[in-house]
C-alpha positions in Angstrom: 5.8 13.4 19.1 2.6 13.0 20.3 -1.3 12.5 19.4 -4.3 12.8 21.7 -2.7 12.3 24.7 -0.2 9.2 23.3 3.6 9.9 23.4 6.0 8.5 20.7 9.7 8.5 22.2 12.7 6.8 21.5 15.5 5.8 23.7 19.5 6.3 23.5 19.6 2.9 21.8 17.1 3.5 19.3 14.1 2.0 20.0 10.3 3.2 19.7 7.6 3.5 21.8 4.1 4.7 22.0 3.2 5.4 25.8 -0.2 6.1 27.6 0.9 8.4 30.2 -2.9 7.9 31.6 -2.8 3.9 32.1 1.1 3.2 32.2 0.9 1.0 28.8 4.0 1.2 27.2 4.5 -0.7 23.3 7.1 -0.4 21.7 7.4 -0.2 17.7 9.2 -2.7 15.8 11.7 -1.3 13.8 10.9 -0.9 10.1 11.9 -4.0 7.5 12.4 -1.0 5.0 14.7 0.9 7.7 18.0 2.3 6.2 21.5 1.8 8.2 21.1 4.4 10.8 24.5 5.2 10.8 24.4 5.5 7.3 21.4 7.8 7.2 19.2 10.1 9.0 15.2 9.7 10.0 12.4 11.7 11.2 9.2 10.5 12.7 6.0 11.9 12.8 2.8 10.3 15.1 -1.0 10.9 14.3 -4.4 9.6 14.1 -5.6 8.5 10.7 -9.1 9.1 10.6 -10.4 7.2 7.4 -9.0 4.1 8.8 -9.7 5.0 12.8 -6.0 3.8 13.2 -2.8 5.8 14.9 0.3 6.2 12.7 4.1 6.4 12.7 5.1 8.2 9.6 9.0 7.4 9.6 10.9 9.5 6.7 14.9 8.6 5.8 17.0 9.7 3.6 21.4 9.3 2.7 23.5 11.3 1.4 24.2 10.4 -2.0 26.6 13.9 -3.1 29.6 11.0 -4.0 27.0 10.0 -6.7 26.0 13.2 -8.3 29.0 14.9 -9.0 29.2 16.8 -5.3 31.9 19.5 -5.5 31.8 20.3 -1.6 30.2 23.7 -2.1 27.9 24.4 0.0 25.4 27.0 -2.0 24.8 23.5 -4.1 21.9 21.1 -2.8 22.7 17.6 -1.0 21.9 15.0 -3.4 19.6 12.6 -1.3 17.6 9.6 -1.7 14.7 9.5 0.7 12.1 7.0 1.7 9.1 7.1 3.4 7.7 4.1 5.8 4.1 4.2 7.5 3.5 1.7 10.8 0.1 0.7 11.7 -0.2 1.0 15.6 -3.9 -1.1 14.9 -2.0 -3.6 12.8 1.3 -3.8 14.2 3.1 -4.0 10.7 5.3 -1.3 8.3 4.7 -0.2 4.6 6.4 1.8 2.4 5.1 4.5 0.5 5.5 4.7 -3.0 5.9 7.7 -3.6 5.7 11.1 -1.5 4.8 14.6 -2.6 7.1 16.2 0.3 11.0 17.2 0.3 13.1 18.0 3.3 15.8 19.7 4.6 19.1 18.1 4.8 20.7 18.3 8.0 17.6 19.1 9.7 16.3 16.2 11.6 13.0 17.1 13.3 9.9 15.5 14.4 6.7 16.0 13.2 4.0 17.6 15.5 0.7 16.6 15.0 -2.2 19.2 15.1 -5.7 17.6 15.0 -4.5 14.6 14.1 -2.3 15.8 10.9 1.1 15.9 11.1 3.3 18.7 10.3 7.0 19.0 10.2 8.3 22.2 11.4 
């Protein structure tokens, strides 16, 4: 993902990182006190620049598969039961929330990043 000229990337062992390809700064993003087992669950990311608060953000959004808990019958024309959570990290602050609540839903099985277009983040 990236924002104004800042890249997000991860590496293979699943680590974060904002990098300024410009000056060579490299941080890397703690990962989230809210984050969900990741072999247990799947995440996206999304990276943009919050305007009202003049702050860059990582929007991280996981979710499990809860099917065993909702009756799944293996069909596949029947929804994925899911439980999904949504975590915001501060790049000015250098700490994680969790959202209350989100308006959005997503598309089991698949995982994207979110591209940010003048500054607002869209998943694709």
């Amino acid at each position: 993902a990236s924002c104004d000229g800042l890249l997000m990337v991860g590496d293979d062992q699943g680590k974060n990182f904002v990098l300024n390809p410009v000056t060579g700064e490299i941080r890397e993003v703690p990962r989230s006190p809210f984050a969900l087992d990741p072999h247990e669950s799947f995440t996206m990311y999304g990276f943009g620049y919050d305007s009202a608060s003049e702050d860059y953000k990582i929007v991280s959004i996981s979710y499990y598969d809860t099917d065993n808990e909702c009756g799944y019958t293996g069909n596949e024309d029947e929804p994925f039961c899911t439980e999904m959570f949504v975590n915001l990290y501060s790049l000015e602050t250098g700490t994680w929330k969790r959202a209350e609540s989100s308006p959005y839903d997503h598309v089991v099985g698949h995982v994207t990043s979110g591209a940010s277009v003048d500054g607002y983040i869209h998943w694709l």
